[in-house]
N, C-alpha and C positions, 0 to 999 in steps of 0.2 A: 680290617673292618673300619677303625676311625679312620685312615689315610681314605676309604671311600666316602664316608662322613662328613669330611670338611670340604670337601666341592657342592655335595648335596646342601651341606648349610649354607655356605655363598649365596649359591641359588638361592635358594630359599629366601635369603636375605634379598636379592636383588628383584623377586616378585614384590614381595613386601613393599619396597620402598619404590619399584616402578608406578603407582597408582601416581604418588606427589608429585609426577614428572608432568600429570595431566591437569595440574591443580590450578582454578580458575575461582581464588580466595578472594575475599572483601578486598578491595581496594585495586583489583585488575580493571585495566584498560582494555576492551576488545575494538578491533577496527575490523570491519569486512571488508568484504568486494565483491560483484555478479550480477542479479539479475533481479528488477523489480517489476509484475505484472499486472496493471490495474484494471479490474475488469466488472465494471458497471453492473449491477443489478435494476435495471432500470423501471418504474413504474412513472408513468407520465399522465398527466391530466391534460385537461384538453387547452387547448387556443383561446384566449378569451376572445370575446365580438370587439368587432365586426371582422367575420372570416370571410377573405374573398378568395379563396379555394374551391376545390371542386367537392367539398361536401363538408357537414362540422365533422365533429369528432378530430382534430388534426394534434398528433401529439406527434411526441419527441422521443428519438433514444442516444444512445451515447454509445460509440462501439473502445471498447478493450484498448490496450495501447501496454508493449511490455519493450523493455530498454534494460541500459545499464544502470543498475546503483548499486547502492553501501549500505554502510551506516555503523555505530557507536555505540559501544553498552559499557557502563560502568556498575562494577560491583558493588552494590553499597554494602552487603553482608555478607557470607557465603553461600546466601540461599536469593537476596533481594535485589536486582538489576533494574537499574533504567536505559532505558532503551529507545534509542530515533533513528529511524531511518534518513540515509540522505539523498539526494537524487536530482538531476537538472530536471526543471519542467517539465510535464506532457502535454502532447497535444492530442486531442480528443475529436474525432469525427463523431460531428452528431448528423442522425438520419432521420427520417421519416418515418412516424409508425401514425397507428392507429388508423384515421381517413386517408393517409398519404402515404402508410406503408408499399414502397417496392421503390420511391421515386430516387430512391439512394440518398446519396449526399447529401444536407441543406448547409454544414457550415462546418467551421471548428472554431473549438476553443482550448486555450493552453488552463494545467492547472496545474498546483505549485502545492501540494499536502505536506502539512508540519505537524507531525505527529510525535508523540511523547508516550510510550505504555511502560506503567511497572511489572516488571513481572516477578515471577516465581522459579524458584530453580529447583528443581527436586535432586534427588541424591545427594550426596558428599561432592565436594569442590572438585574432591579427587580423582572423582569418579569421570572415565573417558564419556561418557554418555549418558546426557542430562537433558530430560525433558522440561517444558516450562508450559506455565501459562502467563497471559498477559491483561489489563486492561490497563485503558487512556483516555486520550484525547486527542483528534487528529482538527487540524482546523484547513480546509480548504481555500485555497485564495486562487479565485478565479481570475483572468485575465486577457486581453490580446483576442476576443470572438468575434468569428470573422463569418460572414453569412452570402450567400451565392444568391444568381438570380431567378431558382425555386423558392428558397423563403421569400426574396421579396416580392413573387407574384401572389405568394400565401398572406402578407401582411401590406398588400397596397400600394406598394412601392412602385417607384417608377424608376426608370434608369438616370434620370437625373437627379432624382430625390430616394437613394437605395435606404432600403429599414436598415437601422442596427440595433444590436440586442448583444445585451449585458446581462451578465449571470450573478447572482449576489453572492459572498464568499460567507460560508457558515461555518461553525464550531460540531461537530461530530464527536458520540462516544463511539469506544470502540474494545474491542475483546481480541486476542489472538491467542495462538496455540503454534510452540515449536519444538525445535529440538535442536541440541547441539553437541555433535560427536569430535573429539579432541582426538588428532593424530600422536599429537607430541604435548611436550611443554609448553610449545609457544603454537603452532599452527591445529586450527580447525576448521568443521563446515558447521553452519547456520543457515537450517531452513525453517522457516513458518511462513502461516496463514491466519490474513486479519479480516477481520468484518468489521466495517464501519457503518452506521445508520447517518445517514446524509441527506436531510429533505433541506431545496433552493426551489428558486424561481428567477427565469429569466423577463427583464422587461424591452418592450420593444419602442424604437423610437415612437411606430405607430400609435401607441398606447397600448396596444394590448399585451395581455402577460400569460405567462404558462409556470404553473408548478408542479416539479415532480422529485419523486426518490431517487437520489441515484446511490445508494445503497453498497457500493463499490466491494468487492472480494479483492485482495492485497496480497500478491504470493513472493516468495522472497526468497533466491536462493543465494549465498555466499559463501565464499572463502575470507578467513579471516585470520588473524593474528594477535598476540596475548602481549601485550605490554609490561 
């Protein structure tokens, strides 16, 4: 009866201490890799005058754009992370809504989000599967907007004198919610979703301006590793 005893207590032992294999304590280094999908929430105000369009009302939207990135968390407690994501530039198709919705395309612009969120880590360190939550601060920096010759029939332009238009880069809070499942000691996945509040305005060489929300959803999936 003991000689079957002492394998069952091995076992035992080696549950017990499999949890610490998973353990993602104060002072761990996480780095990911995979997939970041930015995806506009967009509410647009109109054109300011003088619109030489086919009717007012002429607004802006911004379509989605989903690539590779990463990103970085360090543990400052066993419960406290900060967390950035990394990633090359997007470029962003902006379209036509409101008076000019269907006419597709009017331009692009690249945009370069530098975000920072603390979050929360729930359960033990130990634990393979830990939920979080998050808030930040993401700061947009616009760039590189590059507009076709619809906008410049919309804002006056001529072929020898084309409009250009520049987006101003803003500071954004931001809220996210994830989770992260631990295979091993060192390898995991990390996925969340962020909402950022993001109101700009673009100005046109013309003079005229448009502001709108682009309110962005931020989906995030990676594979990562435990330093």
């Amino acid at each position: 009866m003991k000689k079957h005893m002492i394998p069952l207590a091995a076992m035992a032992g080696l549950l017990l201490a499999a949890p610490a294999l998973w353990a993602q304590p104060a002072g761990s280094l996480l780095l990911r890799a995979g997939v970041i999908s930015i995806q506009p929430d967009v509410e647009s105000g109109n054109l300011s005058a003088p619109n030489f369009g086919p009717a007012e009302g002429t607004k802006i939207g911004i379509r989605g754009k989903t690539q590779i990135g990463g990103g970085v968390t360090y543990m400052l407690t066993d419960h406290l992370a900060v967390d950035m994501p990394l990633a090359m530039p997007f470029t962003h198709t902006i379209v036509g809504a409101g008076a000019i919705e269907g006419v597709g395309p009017i331009g692009t612009v690249k945009s370069l989000p530098a975000t920072t969120t603390l979050q929360y880590r729930f359960n033990e360190p130990q634990s393979a599967f830990r939920p979080y939550v998050g808030a930040g601060l993401s700061y947009a920096y616009f760039f590189k907007q590059r507009m076709n010759g619809t906008f410049n029939a919309l804002t006056g332009g001529t072929p020898g004198e084309a409009t250009t238009s520049k987006t101003k880069s803003k500071l954004a809070p931001v809220l996210q919610v994830g989770a992260v499942y631990a295979f091993n000691e060192r390898w995991f996945i990390d996925g969340s979703v962020t909402k950022a509040w993001l109101k700009t305005s673009s100005s046109q060489s013309s003079g005229q301006t448009i502001s709108y929300r682009v309110d962005p959803w931020v989906f995030q999936l990676g594979v990562g590793y435990r330093f």
